[in-house]
N, C-alpha and C positions, 0 to 999 in steps of 0.2 A: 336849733343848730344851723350856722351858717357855713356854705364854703362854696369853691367855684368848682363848674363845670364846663368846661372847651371855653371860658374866657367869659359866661354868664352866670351870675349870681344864682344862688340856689337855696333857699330856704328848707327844712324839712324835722321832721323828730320822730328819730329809728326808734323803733320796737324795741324793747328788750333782747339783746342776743343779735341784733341783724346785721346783715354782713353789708358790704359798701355794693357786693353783685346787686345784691336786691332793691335797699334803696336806688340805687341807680336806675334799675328796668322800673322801677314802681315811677320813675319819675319822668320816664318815657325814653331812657336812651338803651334802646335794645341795641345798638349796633355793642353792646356787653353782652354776650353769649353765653349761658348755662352746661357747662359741658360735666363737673366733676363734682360741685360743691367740697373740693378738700385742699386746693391747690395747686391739684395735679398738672391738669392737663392745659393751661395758657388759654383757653376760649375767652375770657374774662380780662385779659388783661389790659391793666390802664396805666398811663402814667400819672403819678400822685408823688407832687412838688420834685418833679422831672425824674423821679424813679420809677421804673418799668416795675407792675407791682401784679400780685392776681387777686382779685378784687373780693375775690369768694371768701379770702380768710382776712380780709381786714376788717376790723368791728366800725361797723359803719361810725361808731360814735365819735373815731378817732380822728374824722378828718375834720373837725371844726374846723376852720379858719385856712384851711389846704386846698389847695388849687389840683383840679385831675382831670387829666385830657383821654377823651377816647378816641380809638379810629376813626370820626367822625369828624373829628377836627384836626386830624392830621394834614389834611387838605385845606389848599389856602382858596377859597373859593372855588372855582370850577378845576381850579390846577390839584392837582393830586400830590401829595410828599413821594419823593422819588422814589422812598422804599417803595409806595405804593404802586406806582406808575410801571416801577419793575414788576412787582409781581403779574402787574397785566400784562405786561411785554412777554415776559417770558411762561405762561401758563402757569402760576405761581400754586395754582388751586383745582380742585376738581368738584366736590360738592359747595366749598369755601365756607363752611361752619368755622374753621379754628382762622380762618383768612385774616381775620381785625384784628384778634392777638396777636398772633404773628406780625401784622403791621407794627403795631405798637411797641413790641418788646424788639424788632430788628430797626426801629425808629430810633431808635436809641444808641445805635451803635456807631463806631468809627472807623477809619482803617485799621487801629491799633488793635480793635477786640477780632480781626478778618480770622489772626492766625489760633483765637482761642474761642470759634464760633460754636464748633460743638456743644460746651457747655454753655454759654449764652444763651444759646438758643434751644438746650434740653429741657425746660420747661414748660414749651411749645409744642404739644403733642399734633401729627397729623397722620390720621391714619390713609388716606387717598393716594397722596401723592408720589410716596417715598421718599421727600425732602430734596431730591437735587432739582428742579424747579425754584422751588424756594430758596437753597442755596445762591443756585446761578443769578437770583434775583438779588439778592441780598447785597452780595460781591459786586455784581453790575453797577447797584445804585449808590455803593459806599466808592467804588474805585473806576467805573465807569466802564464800556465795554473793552473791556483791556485783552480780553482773551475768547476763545469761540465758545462756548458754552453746548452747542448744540440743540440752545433752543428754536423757536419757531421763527419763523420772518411774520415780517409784520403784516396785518391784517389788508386783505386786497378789499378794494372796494366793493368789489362787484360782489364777494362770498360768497363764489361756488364750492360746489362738493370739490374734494382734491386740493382744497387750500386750509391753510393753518388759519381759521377764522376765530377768531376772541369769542369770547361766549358775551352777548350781547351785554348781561347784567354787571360783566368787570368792573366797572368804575364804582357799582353799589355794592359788590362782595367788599372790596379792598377798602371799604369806608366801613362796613358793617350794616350799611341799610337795602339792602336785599334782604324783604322778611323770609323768618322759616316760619313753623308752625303757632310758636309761643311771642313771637315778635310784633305782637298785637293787642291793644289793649281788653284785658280781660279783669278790668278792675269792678264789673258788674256780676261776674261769676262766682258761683259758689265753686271753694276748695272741695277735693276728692281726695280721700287717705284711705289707705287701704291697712288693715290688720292681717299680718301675715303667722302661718300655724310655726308657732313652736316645733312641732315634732316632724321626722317623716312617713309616720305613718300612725294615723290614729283616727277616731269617728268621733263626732262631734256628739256628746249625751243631751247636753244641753246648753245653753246658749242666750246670756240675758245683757240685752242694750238699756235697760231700764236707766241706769246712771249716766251711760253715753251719749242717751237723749235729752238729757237733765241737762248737760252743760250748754250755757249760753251761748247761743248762735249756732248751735246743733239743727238739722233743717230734717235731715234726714239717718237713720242708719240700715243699712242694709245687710241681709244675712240671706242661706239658704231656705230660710221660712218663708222669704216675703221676693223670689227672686225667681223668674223662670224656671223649671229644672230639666227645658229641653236642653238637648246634647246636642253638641259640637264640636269642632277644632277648630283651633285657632292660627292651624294652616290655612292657607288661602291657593286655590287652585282653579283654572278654568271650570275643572268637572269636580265641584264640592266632594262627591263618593271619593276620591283619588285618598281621603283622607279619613281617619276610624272617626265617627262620633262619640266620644268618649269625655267628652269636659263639658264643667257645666258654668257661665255664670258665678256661680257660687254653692259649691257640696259641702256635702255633712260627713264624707269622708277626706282627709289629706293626707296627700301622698304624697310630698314632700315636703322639705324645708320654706317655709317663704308664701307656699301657695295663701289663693285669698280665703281667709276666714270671714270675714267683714269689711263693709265698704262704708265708712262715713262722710257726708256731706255738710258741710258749714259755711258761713260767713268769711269764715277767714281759716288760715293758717294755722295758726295756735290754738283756736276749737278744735279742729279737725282734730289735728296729734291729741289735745288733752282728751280727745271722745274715744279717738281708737285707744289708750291706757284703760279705760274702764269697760271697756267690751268683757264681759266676766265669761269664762267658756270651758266648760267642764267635759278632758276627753276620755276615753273609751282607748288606752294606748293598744295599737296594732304591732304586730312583728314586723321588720325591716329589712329589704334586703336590698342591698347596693350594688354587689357582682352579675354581672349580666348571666354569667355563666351558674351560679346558684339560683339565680335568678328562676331560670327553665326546666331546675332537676325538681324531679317529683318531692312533694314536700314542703317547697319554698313555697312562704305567703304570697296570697293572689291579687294583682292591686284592682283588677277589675273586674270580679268573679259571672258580674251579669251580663256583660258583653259580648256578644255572639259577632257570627260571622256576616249579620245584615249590618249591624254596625262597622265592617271592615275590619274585625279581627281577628284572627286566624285561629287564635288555638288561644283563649282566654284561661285556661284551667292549667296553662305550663307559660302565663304570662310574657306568650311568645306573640307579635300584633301580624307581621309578618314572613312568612318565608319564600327561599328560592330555591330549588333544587331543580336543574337544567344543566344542558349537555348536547355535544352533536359528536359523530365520528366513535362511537361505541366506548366502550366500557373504558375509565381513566387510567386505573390503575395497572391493567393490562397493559398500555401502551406505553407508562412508563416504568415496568418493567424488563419491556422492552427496546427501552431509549438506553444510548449507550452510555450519554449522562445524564443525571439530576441533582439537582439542587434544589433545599425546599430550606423555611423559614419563616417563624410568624411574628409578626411587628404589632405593636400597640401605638393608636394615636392617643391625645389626648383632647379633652375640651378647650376650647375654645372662644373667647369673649370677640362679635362680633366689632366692638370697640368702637363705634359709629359717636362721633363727639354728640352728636343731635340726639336725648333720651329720647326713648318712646314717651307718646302723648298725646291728647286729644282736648280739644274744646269742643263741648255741643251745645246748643239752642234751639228752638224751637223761631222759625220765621214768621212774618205779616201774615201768610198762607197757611202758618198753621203745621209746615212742615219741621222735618227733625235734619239739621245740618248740622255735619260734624267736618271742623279742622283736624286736618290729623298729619301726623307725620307717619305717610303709610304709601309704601309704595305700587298698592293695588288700589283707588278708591272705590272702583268695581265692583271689584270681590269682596268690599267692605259692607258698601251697601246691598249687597245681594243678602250675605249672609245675615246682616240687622233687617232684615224684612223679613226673613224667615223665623228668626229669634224672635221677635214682637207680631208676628202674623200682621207685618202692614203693609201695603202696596208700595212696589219700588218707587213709584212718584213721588211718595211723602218722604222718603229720604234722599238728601244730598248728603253727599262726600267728595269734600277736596281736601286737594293737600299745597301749600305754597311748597315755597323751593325745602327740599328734604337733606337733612343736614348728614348724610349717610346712610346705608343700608347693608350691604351686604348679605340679605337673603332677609335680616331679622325681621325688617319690616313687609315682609311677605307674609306678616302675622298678623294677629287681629288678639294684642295687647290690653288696650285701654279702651276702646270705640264702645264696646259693650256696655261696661260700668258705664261709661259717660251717658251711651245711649236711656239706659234704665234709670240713671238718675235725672237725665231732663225729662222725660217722659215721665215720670214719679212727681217730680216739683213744677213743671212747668218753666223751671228757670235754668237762665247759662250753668253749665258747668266743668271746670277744668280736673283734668287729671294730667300730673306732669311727672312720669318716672322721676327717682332721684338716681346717681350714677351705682349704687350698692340696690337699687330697684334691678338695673340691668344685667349685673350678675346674680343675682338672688331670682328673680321671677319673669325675665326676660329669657330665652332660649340660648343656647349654647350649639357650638359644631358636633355631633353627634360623635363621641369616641366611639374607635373601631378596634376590633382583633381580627389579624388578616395575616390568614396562613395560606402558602405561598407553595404548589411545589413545580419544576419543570421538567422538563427532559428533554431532551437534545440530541442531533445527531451528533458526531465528533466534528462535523464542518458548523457545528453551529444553526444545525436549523429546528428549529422547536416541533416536538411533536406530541406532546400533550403539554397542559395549561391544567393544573386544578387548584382550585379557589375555594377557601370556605372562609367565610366570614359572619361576625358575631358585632351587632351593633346596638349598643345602648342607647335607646330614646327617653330612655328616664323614664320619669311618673307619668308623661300623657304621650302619644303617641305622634303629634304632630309632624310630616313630613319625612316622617321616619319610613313609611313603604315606598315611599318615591328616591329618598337619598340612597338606601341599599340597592334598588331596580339600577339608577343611573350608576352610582357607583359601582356596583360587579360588573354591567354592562360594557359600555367604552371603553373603561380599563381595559381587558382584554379583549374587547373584538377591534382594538384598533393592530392588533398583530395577526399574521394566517399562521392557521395552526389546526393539522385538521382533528385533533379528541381535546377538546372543551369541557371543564365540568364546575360546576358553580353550587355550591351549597354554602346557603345563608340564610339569618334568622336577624331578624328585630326581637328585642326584649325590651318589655318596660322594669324598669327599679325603682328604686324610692330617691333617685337623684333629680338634682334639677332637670326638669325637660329640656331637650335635644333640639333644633329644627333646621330650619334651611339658610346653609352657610353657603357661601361664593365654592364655586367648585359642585356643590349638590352632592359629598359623599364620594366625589374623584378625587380629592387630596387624598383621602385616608386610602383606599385602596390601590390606588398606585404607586402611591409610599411600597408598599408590597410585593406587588407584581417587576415593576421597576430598578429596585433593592433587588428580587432575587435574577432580574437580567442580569445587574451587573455580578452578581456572585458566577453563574452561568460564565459571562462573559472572563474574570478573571481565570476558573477552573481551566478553558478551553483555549488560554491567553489569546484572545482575539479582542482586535478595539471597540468599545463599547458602542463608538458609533455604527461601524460596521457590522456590528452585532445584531442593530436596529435594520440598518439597512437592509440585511437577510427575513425579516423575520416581520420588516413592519407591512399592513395593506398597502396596496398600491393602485392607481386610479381604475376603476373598473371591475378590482373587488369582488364578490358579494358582500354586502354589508350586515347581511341579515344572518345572525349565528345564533350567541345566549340571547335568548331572551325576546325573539322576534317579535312579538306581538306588539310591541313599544316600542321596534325601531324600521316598520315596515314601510313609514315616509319618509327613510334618510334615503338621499340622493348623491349623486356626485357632481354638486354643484361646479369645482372645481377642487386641487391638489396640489400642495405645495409644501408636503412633510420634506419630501427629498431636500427642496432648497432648504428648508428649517438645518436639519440634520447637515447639510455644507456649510451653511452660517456660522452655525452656534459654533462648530468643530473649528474653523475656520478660526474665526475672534480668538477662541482657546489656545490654540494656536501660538498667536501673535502676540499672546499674553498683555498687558496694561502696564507694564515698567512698575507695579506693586511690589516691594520684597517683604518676605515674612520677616519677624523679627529673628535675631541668630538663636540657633539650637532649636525653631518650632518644626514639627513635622508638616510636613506639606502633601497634598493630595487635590486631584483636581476628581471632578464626578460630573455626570450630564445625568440627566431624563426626558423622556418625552409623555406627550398628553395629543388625546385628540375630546374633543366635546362637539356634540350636534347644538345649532343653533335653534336654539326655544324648543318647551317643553312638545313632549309626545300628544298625539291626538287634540291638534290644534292650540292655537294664540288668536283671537280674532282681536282686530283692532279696526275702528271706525276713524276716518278727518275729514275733514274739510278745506277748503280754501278758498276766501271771498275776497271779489275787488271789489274795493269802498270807492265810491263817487270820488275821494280824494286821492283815490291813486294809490293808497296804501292795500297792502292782501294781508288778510287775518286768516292765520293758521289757527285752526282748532284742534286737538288732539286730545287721546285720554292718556297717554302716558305720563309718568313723573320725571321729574329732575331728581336728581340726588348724587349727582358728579359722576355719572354714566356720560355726560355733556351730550344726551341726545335735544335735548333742545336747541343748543346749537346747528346739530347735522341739521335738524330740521328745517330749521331757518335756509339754511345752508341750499337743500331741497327744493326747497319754494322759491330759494333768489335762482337757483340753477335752472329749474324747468319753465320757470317764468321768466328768465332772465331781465331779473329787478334786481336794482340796488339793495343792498342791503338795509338801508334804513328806511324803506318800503315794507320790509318782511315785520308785523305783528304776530306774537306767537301768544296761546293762551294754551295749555292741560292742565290734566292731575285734576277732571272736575265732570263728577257724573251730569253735569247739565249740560257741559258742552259739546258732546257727540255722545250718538245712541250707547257705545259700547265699544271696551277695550279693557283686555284682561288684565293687564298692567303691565309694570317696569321687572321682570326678571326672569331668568332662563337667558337671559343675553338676548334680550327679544326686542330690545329700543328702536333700533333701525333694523333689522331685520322684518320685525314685524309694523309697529306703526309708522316707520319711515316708507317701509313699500306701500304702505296704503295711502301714506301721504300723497307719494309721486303721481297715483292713480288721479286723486283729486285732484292735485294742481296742474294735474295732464287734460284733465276734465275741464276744468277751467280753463286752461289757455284756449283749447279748441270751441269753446264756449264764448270767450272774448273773439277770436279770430273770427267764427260763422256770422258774428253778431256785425264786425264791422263790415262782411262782406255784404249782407243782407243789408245794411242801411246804405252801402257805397254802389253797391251793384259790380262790385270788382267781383274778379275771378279770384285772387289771392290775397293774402292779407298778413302783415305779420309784424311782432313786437315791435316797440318802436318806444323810446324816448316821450312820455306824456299821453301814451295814448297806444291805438293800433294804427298802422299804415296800411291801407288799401284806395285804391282808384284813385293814386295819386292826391290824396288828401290824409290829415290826421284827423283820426276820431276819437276826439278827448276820453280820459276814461269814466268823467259823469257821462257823457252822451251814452256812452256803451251800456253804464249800468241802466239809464233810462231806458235806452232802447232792445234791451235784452228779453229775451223770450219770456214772458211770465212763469214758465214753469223752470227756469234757471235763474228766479231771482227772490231773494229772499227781502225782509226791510232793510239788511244794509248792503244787499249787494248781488252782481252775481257770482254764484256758487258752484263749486264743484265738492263733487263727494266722494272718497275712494276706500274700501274698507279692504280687509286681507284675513286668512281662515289659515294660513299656516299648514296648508296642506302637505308643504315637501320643506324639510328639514335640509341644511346643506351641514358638512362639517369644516370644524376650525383645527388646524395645528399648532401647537408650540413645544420647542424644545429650549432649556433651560440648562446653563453648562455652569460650574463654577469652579474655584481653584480655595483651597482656603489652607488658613494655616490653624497648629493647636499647639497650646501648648504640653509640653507633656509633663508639668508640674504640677499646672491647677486643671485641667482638661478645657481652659478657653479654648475656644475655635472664633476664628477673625475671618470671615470671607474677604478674601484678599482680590476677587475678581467677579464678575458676576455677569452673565452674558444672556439675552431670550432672541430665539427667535420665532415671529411668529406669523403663523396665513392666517393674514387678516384680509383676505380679497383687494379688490381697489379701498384703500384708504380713502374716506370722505375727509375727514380731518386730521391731518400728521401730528401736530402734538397733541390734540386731547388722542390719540388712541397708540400715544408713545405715551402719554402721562398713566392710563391703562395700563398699562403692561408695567412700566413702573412701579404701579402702587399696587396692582398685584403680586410683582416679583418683592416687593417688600413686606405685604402683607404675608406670604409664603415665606419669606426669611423667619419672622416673627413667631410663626406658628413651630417653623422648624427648627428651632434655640431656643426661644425665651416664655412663649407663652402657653401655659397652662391653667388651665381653672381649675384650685385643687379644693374636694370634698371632704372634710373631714368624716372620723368615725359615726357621727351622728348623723352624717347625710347634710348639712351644712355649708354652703360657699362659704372656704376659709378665706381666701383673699377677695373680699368685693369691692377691691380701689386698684385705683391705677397706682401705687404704690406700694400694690401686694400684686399686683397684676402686672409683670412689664410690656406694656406695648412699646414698639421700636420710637428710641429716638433719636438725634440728628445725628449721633456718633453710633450709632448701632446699623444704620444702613448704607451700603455702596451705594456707588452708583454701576448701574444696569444698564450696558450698552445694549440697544437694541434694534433689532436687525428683520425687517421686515422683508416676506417669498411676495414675489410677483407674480400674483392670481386675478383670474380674474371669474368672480363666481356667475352662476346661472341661476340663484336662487334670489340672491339680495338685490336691493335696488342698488343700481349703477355696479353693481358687479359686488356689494362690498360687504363682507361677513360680520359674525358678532367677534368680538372680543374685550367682554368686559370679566368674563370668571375665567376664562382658560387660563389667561398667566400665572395663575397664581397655583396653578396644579402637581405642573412637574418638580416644584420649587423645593420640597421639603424632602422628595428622592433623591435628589440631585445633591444637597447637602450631604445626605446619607452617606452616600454613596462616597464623593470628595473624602468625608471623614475617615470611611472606611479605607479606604487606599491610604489617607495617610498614618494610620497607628497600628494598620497591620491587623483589625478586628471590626465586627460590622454590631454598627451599635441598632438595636431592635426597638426603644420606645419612644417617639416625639413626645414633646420636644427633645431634643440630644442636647441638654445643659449642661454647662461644664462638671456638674456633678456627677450627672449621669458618661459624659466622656472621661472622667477623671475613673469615676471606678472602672471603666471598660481598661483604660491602658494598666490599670495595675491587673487588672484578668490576665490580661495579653503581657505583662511584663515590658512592655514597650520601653525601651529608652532613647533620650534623645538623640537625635541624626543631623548630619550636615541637612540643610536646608535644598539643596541643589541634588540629593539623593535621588536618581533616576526613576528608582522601584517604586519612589513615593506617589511618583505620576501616571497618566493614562500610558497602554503602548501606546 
C-alpha cells in the first residue's frame, strides 16, 4: 500500500485490523500520540486529504493513495502554522501530550467555525489546561490579536524568576516532537500483555500456560508460580513503611476485577493477545464485598486475612488498613450540646479517573554494563528504582530509571504500575521489553481518587463562631491498600485545622473491598473531605444568615496560629512561611461581586457558592532532592535535577533559577531530570514539591557555583572583587573567559565538563498555600443542568516564579475540580466491574463544559520557598467541588449530598424540594 505522509511517499502493509495510529508511529512519526485507542480523546489527530480526522479508528488500509499531514508538518520549515505559534504565545499547554492534536484539528479552522468552536473543538480532550489558553490561542491566530485575552507577555530574554517565561521545548510540544515515554523506537522490544481476573474475588486452583506458550513468538509467560511473591505497594513514598505491603507481582488470590493473573511476553502484538486467550485458569470463587461499610462489619469476607500490623495494617480481620481517632479541647459531643447551633451532614464523593492523556508505561532493557534501565512514564524515578532493587534483591547501581517529558500525572503516576512486570521480564529474557497501558487499562487496573463518606457535624455560637468540629470518615481503598493511610491522614487533617476551633474530633477508617484500587489523586483526599466540612459551613452560615465569607473570616487560622491540632505527629514541621488566606477571601468575594456580564438562560435558578482550602507544601517527614549546576568551557550551565516534567512546568522555573541566580541568558541555561543517573537523589515530582523542593535545592547549587566562578576569577586576577559579566567573570579590570575559569578552577570544584556546584534540600519546614474558590451557576429546573455561569480562584501562591504557567495551574486545576464536581464518575457495577472504561462512558470536560476562571493571585511573600514562592500545583483544585455544592444549594432551595451533582442527581433533588422555577434575578437565590 502506498500513500503520502507531510508531503513524502510512504510505502507500507498494515496488519490485519490496524488502525492508521499505529502504522503511523511504526513508521516513525510519533509526533501521533496514543491517548484513547477509540476516538475519544484527539491525541492522534491528523489531517487525511485535508480532514481533521483521529487516526486511531481509521483502518489503516483505507488510506491507499491519501495524502495525511501531522503536526509535524504543519510548520513551514523553521516558521511554525500560526495555530502553532499561538499556542506558544499564549501558554496553549501544560504537560502538551494532547498539544499536536489540538494543533491539527484547530489548523483547520476559519473565522467562520470561531462562533461554533465548541464543538469543533470537542474532540480534543485536555485535561491540564482547562481550555481557555487554547481558546485565546485559537481566536488569536484565526483573527489576530483583536482583543485582551489575558494571556502572558512575551518571553524576556534574560528569563528570570517573576517572568512569564515559554517552556523552553514550545516549539517541539506544538509540532509533536518533544518525546514522552513511547515516542522512541521500540521495534527491538518484546510486547507485554497482561491477563486480567474475571472475578472480584476468587484464588487461583490452578493455573496452566502450556498452550500460551505454544503460540509462535511466545518468549515468555508469567504467572504467580514463576514470579517473586515478596510484598509491596505500588505506592511510592520517601519512607516506603508510609505504605501496607500487601501486593504481590502477581497472586494466587484476586481481589478484584481486572487485577493481573498473567503476564505474557511475545514478538509482536498479536502473539501476546492470542497467548493471553489460552492462559487456561481454574478458580476457587471467593465472596465479595464492595460497600466500605459491610466491608468492616463482623462477618464480611476478609481480603487479606494474613496481614498484620508489621506489614501496615491495622486491623486485617475487619478489613479495616487504617484508622484515625483523635481530638483536642475534650469531649465532642458535650460541647455541641452545648453550642447554641449545629448543623451536621454526610456527603459521598465518588471515584474518579486521573484521565492523564499519556497511559501508564514502561520500556526496560538491560545496557553494555549489564545494567537493568527502565523508561517510564513515572513521576518518582527514585522511588522506582529503590523499590526494583528491593524486589529483585539487586544493588541500586544496576538499576536506571528515567522518564522523558511525562504526558500527565496527577498523583497516578506516583505509582509503580508497569516498572515491575517490565522489570521481571527483562531480567527473565535478557531482552527489551515494552508494557504500554491501553486507555480501558487505566480504568480497569490503573488507581482511582479514593471515594469518601464524610459526616460532618458543627456547632456554633449565635455570632457564628465555631465551637466544635467532628468528623468521621469512611474511605474506600478498594482491593489494595495503596496511599490509602496517607490520603485519609492529609485529608481529615487540613481540612479542619485550617479553621480555630477549640473541641476537634476526627474518626476515620480505611477499608479495603473488592473494588478497583484507590490512590493518590491531586488534592491527596482534600477534595473529598472538604466537600464536607465546607458544605456544612455554608449550611452553618445560611442557618445564622451570615455571609459565607465572613463566616470564614471568623472562624479561619490566622498568621501565628498554632498549627499543630488533629493529628500533630504529621504536621509538627508546618511553619508560617507566610499568609494570605485574608487577601484570598477579599479577592474571590470581591470578583463575585462584580459578576462577568454572564446571564443564565430565562426561568433557570441561580445561586452563587465559595469554599476555601489550605494544603502544606510537600509531603510530612521530609522531600529530599539533590542538583547540580555546571559551567561548561562554552559558556553554557547544565542543570541536573531529579525531578520530572509532566506539566507542573517545573522545568521551566528551573531554568528560570539558574538564568536568575547566574544571571545568564537564557539560551545558556541546559536542563536535564527525571534520571536516577543524574544526581545522587530526589524523591520525586508530588505533594507540590517541584519548586519548593528541588527548586530550593537548585538555587543552593547555582549559588554554589556562581561563588565558585567568582573566587576562581579572583584567584587568577588577584582582584579584590569579581563579578558576572557578559562572556565570562569581570575582576581586576580584565575579563576571564569562561574556558579559562573552568581550566583554572579548583580541582575539587571541577568535574570533566566543568565547574560544579551542588545543592540538595531535606524538607525540613513545610510552609502552607491558600485558595478560595467562588462561583455563581445556573440550573435548570426541568432537567437538573447546572451551567457554571462564573467561576473565580484565588490563590497564595507566594512570589510567583512564572505568571502563566501558575495561572495555567490553577486553571486546570479549577477545571479538573469542575469535572470531578458534575460529570465525573467511575461507576462499578454489581460484579465489582469498571462499567464505563472510555472517555465516552467516562465524561472528562470538554471545550463547552468549562468557563473560564478568573484568577486572582494574594501578595505573599513566603520564608520557606525559594525567592519567597510556594507550591500550587494540587491546591486549586480543592475547594472547587464545595463551592459548586454549595452555589447549587442556594439556588434550588436544598443541599444536594453525593459528587458528582449530575443533572440527574440535581433533577431528583428539585422534585424532593418541590422547587419551581423563579425569576433569574431572585435576590434569595444569591450569597447575603
Amino acid at each position: 500500500m502506498r500513500f503520502e505522509v507531510n508531503g513524502e511517499p510512504l510505502e507500507a502493509e498494515p496488519r490485519a485490523g490496524q488502525c492508521l495510529r499505529t502504522l503511523l508511529r511504526e513508521s516513525g512519526h510519533h509526533e501521533v500520540k496514543k491517548g484513547c485507542d477509540a476516538g475519544d480523546c484527539g491525541a492522534c489527530s491528523v489531517i487525511l486529504d485535508g480532514v481533521p480526522v483521529h487516526s486511531c479508528i481509521i483502518p489503516a488500509v483505507r488510506v491507499e493513495g491519501a495524502s495525511v499531514t501531522t503536526a509535524a508538518a504543519l510548520a513551514d520549515g523553521d516558521d511554525l502554522h500560526p495555530v502553532q505559534e499561538s499556542l506558544v504565545e499564549h501558554f496553549g499547554f501544560q504537560c502538551g501530550f494532547c498539544t499536536p492534536g489540538v494543533a491539527v484539528t484547530a489548523s483547520t479552522l476559519t473565522a467562520d467555525d470561531l462562533p461554533d468552536l465548541d464543538r469543533r473543538m470537542k474532540g480534543n480532550l485536555c485535561r491540564c489546561t482547562g481550555y481557555r489558553p487554547i481558546r485565546d490561542a485559537i481566536e488569536a491566530s484565526v483573527l489576530g490579536p483583536v482583543r485582551e485575552t489575558g494571556g502572558a507577555a512575551a518571553e524576556p530574554v534574560e528569563g528570570r524568576v517573576g517572568q512569564s517565561v515559554r517552556p523552553e521545548p514550545s516549539r517541539r510540544i506544538v509540532q509533536g516532537l518533544e518525546p514522552y515515554t513511547f515516542d522512541t523506537d521500540v521495534s527491538d522490544a518484546l510486547v507485554l500483555r497482561v491477563v486480567g481476573s474475571p472475578h472480584a474475588h476468587a484464588r487461583i486452583v490452578a493455573i496452566d500456560t502450556t498452550a500460551a506458550s505454544a503460540v509462535p513468538g511466545v518468549i515468555a509467560v508469567f504467572t504467580h508460580e514463576n514470579a517473586t511473591a515478596r510484598r509491596f505497594s505500588t505506592a511510592r513514598h520517601e519512607h516506603r513503611e508510609d505504605d501496607p505491603d500487601d501486593t504481590r507481582i502477581l497472586d494466587d488470590v484476586m481481589r478484584f476485577v481486572g487485577q493481573r493473573v498473567a503476564a505474557v511476553v511475545a514478538e509482536t502484538a498479536e502473539a501476546a493477545d492470542a497467548a493471553c486467550r489460552l492462559v487456561a485458569v481454574q478458580y476457587d470463587l471467593l465472596e465479595a464485598v464492595f460497600d466500605p461499610e459491610e466491608a468492616r462489619r463482623p462477618g464480611a469476607p476478609v481480603l487479606h486475612p494474613d496481614r498484620t500490623v508489621e506489614d501496615r495494617v491495622a486491623e486485617a480481620s475487619r478489613n479495616v488498613l487504617a484508622t484515625l481517632h483523635d481530638g483536642i479541647g475534650g469531649d465532642v459531643d458535650t460541647a455541641l450540646a452545648s453550642s447554641a447551633v449545629t448543623v451536621s451532614g454526610t456527603w459521598r464523593t465518588s471515584r474518579v479517573s486521573h484521565a492523564q492523556l499519556e497511559t501508564h508505561g514502561a520500556i526496560g532493557r538491560m545496557d553494555a554494563e549489564g545494567r537493568l534501565v527502565i523508561r517510564s512514564s513515572t513521576q518518582v524515578p527514585f522511588l522506582v528504582r529503590d523499590e526494583l532493587a528491593r524486589l529483585f534483591e539487586l544493588p541500586r547501581q544496576r538499576i536506571r530509571v528515567h522518564a522523558a517529558r511525562v504526558g500527565g500525572g496527577f498523583g497516578g503516576k506516583q505509582e509503580m504500575f508497569a516498572e515491575d512486570l517490565v522489570a521481571l521480564a527483562v531480567l527473565r529474557t535478557g531482552r527489551p521489553v515494552a508494557y504500554e497501558f491501553t486507555r480501558a487499562d487505566e480504568f480497569r487496573r490503573a488507581s482511582v481518587r479514593h471515594p469518601f463518606r464524610v459526616a460532618v457535624t458543627l456547632g456554633a455560637t449565635a455570632e457564628g463562631v465555631l465551637t466544635a468540629i467532628k468528623l468521621d470518615v469512611l474511605s474506600d481503598t478498594g482491593a489494595y491498600g495503596n496511599h490509602g493511610i496517607g490520603v485519609m491522614f492529609h485529608g481529615c487533617a487540613e481540612s479542619i485545622n485550617v479553621y480555630r476551633c477549640p473541641v476537634k474530633r476526627v474518626d476515620a477508617e480505611v477499608v479495603y473491598t473488592n473494588n478497583v484500587p484507590s490512590g493518590a489523586f491531586r488534592g491527596y483526599g482534600l477534595g473529598q473531605v472538604i466537600l464536607g466540612v465546607e458544605s456544612a459551613l455554608d449550611m452553618l452560615a445560611e442557618r445564622l444568615g451570615i455571609d459565607p465569607f465572613d463566616l470564614r473570616r471568623r472562624n479561619a487560622v490566622r498568621e501565628g496560629d498554632p498549627l499543630l491540632t488533629v493529628h500533630d505527629e504529621h504536621d509538627e514541621d508546618l511553619v508560617w512561611g507566610s499568609y494570605g488566606l485574608d487577601q484570598c477571601l477579599d479577592l474571590a468575594q470581591d470578583a463575585l461581586g462584580r459578576g462577568n456580564g454572564v446571564d443564565a438562560p430565562d426561568g433557570w435558578l441561580v445561586g452563587e457558592g465559595m469554599a476555601l482550602s489550605f494544603i502544606a507544601a510537600m509531603a510530612p517527614g521530609g522531600h529530599h532532592a539533590h542538583t547540580s549546576a555546571t559551567l561548561r568551557t562554552d559558556g553554557t550551565i547544565a542543570l541536573a535535577v531529579g525531578t520530572a516534567e509532566f506539566g507542573n512546568g517545573t522545568s521551566t522555573v528551573m531554568r528560570q533559577i539558574g538564568a536568575t541566580v547566574l544571571e545568564a541568558s537564557a539560551e545558556r541555561i541546559v536542563l536535564r531530570g527525571a534520571d536516577t543517573d543524574l544526581v545522587p537523589y530526589d524523591t520525586g515530582a508530588f505533594a507540590s514539591a517541584g519548586v519548593t523542593g528541588a527548586g530550593k535545592a537548585l538555587t543552593a547549587a547555582c549559588r554554589q557555583l556562581k561563588t565558585r566562578m567568582l573566587d576562581t576569577a579572583r584567584r587568577v586576577t588577584g582582584a579584590d572583587a569579581a563579578q558576572l559579566a557578559p562572556g565570562g567573570v569581570q575582576a581586576g579590570g580584565r575579563l576571564v573567559p569562561y574556558a579559562d575559569l573552568v581550566r583554572a578552577a579548583a580541582p575539587a570544584h571541577r568535574t570533566v565538563d566543568g565547574i560544579v556546584g551542588t545543592g540538595s534540600e531535606h524538607g525540613d519546614e513545610r510552609s502552607l498555600s491558600f485558595n478560595v474558590h467562588a462561583v455563581r451557576v445556573a440550573v435548570d429546573p426541568e432537567t437538573g443542568t447546572v451551567r457554571v455561569l462564573q467561576s473565580v480562584q484565588s490563590a497564595d501562591a507566594g512570589f510567583v516564579m512564572n505568571p502563566a504557567q501558575c495561572r495555567g495551574q490553577i486553571e486546570g486545576g479549577a477545571a479538573q475540580g469542575l469535572g470531578s464536581a458534575l460529570y465525573e464518575e467511575v461507576l462499578v457495577d454489581e460484579t465489582g466491574a469498571v462499567a464505563n472504561p472510555a472517555f465516552r462512558l467516562y465524561r472528562v470536560p470538554q471545550f463547552a463544559d468549562v468557563p473560564i476562571t478568573e484568577v486572582l493571585l494574594a501578595d505573599t511573600h513566603d520564608s520557606v520557598g525559594p525567592f519567597g514562592a510556594k507550591s500550587m500545583s494540587e491546591s486549586p483544585y480543592n475547594p472547587v467541588a464545595a463551592a459548586v455544592g454549595n452555589a447549587i444549594a442556594r439556588a434550588v432551595g436544598g443541599r444536594p449530598y453525593h459528587q458528582p451533582f449530575t443533572r440527574e442527581r440535581v433533577w431528583r433533588l428539585l422534585q424532593e424540594r418541590g422547587a419551581q422555577a423563579a425569576p433569574v434575578a431572585a435576590a434569595a437565590s444569591a450569597l447575603p
